[in-house]
N, C-alpha and C positions, 0 to 999 in steps of 0.2 A: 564484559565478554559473554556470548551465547555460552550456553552449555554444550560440552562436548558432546552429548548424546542429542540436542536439537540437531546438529551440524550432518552428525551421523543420519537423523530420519530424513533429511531434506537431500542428503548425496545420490541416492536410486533415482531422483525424479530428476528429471535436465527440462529444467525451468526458461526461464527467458535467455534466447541469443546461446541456443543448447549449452549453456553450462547453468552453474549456479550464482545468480549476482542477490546477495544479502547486507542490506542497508541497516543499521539502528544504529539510533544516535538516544541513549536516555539522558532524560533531562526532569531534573524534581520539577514536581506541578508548582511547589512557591517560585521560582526561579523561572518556568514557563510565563506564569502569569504576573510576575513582576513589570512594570511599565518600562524600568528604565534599564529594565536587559537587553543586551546588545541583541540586535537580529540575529539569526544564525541564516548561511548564506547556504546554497543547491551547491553540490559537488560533484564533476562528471567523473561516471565510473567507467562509462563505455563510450565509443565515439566509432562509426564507421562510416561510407559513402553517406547512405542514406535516413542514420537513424545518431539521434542523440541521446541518452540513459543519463540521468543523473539520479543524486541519494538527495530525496527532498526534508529537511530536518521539520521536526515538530514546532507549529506555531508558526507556521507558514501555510497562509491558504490557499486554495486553487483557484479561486476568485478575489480580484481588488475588492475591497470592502467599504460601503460607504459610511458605514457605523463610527471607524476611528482613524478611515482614510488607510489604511496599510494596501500596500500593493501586494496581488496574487501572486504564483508563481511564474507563470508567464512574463508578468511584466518585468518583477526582478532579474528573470535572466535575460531580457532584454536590456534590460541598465546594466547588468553586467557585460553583456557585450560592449557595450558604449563606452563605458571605461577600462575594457583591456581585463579584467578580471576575469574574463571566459574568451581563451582564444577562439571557439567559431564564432564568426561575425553573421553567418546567411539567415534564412527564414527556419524558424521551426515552428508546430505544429502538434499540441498536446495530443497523447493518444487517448491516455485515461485519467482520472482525480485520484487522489488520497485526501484522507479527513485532515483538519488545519492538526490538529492535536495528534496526527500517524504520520513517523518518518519512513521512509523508505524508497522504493526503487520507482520511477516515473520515467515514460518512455515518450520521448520526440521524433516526429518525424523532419524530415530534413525539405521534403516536397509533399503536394499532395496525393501524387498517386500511393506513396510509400504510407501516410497519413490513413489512405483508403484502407490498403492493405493491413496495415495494423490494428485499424480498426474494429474492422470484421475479427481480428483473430481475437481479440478481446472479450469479442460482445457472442460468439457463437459457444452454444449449449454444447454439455459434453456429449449429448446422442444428437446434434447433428448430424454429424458422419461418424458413422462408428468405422469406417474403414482406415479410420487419420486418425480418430480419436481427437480429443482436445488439442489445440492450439498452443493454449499459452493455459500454463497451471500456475496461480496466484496464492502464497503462503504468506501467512501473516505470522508473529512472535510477538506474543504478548505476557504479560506481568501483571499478578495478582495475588494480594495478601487472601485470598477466599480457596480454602479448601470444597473443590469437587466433590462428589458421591462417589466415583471411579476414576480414575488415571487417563481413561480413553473413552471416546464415544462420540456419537452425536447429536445435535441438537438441531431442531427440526422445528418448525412451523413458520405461520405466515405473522407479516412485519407490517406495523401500524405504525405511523409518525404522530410523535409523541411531545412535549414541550423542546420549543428551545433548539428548533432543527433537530432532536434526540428521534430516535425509534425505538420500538418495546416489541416484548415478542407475546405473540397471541398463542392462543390453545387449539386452534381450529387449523387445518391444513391444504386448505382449496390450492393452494398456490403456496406451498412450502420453502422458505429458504433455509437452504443446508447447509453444515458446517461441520466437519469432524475436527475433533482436535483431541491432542496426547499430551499430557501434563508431566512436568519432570519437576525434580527439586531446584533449587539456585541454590547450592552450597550450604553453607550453615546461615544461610537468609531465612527469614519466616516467608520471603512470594517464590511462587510459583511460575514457573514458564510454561507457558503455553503454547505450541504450533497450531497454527488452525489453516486448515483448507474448504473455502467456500467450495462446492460443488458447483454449483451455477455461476456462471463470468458473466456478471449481469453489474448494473447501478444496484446495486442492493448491501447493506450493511452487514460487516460480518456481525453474527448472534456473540 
């Protein structure tokens, strides 16, 4: 379970579909990367006219892969349709990706125009309009045995691709990506939780 004090930082902000929808599914990395673990299947958390929300579990990609043949996400809810494991049957239409190795919330659209529309709200900067402000505010919760400098703060610079589909962060700031985040305990665990909020709703890796 999140910490009662993540739950609490994320309640002020009305996130996706004006409330708060918070996906995690943890799963040990041996047990991730075991061959003959069972898949873990997409779970719909929201459903309306036009849009379909599911929680996408770790170790599921966004893309079919031709490395070890695993189908992306796309496709499997596609087979889930097929067989009755996902009652909408119609077309959907990814809005945005998460990494194979991050669970969480992924948003469908149901048609194109809706597809269109979501899109944009995605991919626009927060001083696009400052009369709206931001669209869609995207929060990530993440887990780490590494103690911080500080509890809170930012971390800032520009993002180099690095081994293995990885990214590393540079020292130079032409084109900065941003990411605040607040650190709490997990109980008498040795990791730490972390909320992070990217600034920029971009393709870009949180730091």
């Amino acid at each position: 379970d999140l910490p009662a004090q993540i739950l609490e930082m994320m309640a002020p902000s009305r996130l996706l579909l004006a409330g708060v929808l918070v996906c995690c599914t943890w799963l040990p990395a041996d047990l991730l990367a075991a061959p003959t673990s069972p898949p873990l299947l997409p779970t719909v958390v929201h459903e309306d006219e036009r849009l379909l929300v599911i929680c996408k579990p770790p170790g599921l990609s966004f893309h079919s892969t031709d490395s070890d043949g695993a189908p992306g996400v796309t496709k499997v809810m596609r087979e889930m349709q097929r067989t009755g494991e996902m009652q909408y049957t119609g077309t959907i239409h990814p809005i945005h990706r998460l990494d194979k190795v991050t669970s969480g919330i992924m948003v469908f659209a149901k048609d194109k125009e809706a597809a269109g529309l979501a899109s944009r709200a995605f991919q626009r900067r927060v001083g696009d309009d400052h009369d709206l402000g931001p669209l869609i505010h995207k929060y990530y919760v993440a887990l780490s045995s590494k103690k911080p400098k500080k509890k809170q703060g930012i971390v800032s610079g520009d993002m180099a691709k690095s081994r293995r589909g990885g990214w590393r962060l540079l020292r130079t700031a032409d084109d900065p990506a941003i990411t605040r985040f607040d650190m709490l305990g997990v109980g008498e665990s040795s990791l730490r939780a972390f909320l992070l909020k990217p600034k920029v709703i971009e393709i870009m890796p949180v730091r």
